[in-house]
SERO-4910 file (N, C-alpha, C, O; in steps of 0.05 Angstrom, whole numbers):
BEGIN
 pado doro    nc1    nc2    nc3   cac1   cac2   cac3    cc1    cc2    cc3    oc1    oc2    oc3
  Unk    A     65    -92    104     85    -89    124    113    -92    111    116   -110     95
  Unk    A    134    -74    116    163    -81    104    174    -78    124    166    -61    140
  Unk    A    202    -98    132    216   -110    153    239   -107    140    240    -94    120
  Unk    A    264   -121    151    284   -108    147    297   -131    112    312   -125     93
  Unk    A    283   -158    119    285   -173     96    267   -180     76    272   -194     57
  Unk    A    230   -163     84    212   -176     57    190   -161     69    184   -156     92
  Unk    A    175   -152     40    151   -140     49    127   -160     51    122   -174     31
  Unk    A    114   -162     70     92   -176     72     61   -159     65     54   -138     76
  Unk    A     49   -174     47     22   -158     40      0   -185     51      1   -209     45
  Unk    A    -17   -170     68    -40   -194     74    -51   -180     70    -51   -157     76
  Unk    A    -68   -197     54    -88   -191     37   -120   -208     43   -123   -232     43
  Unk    A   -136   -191     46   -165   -199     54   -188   -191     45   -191   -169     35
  Unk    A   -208   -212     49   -241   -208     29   -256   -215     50   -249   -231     68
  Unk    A   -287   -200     47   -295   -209     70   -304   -251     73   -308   -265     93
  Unk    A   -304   -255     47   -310   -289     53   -289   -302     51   -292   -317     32
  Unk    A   -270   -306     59   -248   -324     46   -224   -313     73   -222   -291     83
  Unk    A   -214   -332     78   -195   -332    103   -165   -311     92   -157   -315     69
  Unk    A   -154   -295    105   -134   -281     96   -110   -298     83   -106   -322     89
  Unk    A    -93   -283     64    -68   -289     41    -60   -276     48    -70   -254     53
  Unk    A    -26   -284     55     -5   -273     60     14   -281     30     13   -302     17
  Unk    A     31   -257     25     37   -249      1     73   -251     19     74   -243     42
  Unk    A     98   -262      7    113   -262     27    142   -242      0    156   -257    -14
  Unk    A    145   -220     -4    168   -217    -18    191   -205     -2    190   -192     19
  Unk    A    219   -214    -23    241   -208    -11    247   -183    -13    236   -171    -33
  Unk    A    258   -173     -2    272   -142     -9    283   -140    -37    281   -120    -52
  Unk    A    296   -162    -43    318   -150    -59    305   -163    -89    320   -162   -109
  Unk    A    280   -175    -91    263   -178   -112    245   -151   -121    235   -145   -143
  Unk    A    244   -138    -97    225   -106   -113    245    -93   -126    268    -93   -119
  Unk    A    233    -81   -149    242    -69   -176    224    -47   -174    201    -49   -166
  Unk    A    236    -24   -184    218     -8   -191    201      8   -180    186     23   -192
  Unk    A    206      4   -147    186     25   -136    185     50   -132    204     65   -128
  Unk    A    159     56   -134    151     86   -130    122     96   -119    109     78   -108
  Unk    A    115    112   -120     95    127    -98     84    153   -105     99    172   -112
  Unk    A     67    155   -104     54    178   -102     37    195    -82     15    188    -73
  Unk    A     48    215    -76     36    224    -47     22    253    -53     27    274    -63
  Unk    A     -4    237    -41    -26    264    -42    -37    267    -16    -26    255      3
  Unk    A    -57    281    -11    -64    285     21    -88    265     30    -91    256     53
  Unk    A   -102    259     12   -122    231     16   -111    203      3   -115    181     12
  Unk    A   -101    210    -14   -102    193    -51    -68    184    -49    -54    188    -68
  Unk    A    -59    173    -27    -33    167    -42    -33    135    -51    -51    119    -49
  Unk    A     -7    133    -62     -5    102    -78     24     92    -72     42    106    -63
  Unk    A     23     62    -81     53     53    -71     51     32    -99     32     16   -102
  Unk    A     68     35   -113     67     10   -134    104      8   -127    121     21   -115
  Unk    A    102    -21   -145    128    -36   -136    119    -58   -172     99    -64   -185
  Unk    A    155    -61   -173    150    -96   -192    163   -114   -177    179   -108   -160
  Unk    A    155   -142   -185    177   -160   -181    180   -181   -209    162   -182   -226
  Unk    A    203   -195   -212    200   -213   -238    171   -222   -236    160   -204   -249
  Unk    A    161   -231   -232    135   -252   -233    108   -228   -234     90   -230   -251
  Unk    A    107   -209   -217     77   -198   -220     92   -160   -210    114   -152   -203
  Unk    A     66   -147   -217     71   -123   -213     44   -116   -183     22   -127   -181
  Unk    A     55    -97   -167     32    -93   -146     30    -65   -143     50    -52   -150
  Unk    A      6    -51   -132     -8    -30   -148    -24    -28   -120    -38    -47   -112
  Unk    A    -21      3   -101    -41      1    -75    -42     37    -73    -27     56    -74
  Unk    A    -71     32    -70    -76     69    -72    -93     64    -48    -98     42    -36
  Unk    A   -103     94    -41   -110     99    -12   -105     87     11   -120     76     27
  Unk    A    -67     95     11    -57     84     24    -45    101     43    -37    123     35
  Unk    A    -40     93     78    -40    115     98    -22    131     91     -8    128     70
  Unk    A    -19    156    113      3    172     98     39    157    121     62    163    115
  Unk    A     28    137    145     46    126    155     61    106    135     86    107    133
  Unk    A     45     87    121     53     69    109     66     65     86     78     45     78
  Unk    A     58    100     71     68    108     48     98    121     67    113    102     68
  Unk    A    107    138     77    127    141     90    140    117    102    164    121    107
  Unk    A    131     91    109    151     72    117    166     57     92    190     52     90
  Unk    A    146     52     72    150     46     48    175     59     35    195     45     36
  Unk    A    177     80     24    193    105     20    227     98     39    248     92     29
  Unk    A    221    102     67    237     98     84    259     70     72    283     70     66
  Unk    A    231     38     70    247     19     72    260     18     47    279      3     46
  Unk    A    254     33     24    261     14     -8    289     34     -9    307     25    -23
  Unk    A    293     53      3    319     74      8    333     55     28    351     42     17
  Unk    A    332     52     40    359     37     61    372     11     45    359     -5     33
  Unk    A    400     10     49    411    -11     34    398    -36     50    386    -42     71
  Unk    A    407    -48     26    394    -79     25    406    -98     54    426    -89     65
  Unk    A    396   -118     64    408   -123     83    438   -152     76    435   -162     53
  Unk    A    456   -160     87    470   -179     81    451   -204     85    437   -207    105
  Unk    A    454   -223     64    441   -248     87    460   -269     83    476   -275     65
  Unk    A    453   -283    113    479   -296    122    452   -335    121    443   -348    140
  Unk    A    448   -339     97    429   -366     84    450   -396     95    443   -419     90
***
């Protein structure tokens, strides 16, 4: 999910209770995407780890896209 300040990735297995992944906007580096008609992908970096997601919708790949283009937001901490 990307919001207007951090993308959230929850992440799940079927034995183990869901992980929420919490990053800021302005820590992704590097993203990009690849769009195919089944097969698309969304990779991203941040200092600490790199993240890597294929067969991914064609909504989510378009919101993705959408959010890493819009300027960054002010924050008022």
């Amino acid at each position: 999910m990307v919001t207007h300040y951090r993308i959230l990735i929850i992440e799940s297995t079927f034995s183990k209770p869901a992980q929420i992944i919490e990053i800021r906007r302005e820590a992704v580096q590097n993203p990009s995407y690849t769009k195919r008609f089944f097969t698309s992908s969304i990779s991203f970096e941040t200092e600490e780890e790199e993240f890597k997601f294929s067969l991914v919708s064609r909504r989510v790949l378009e919101l993705f896209v959408w959010a890493v283009n819009q300027p960054l937001p002010l924050r008022q901490d």
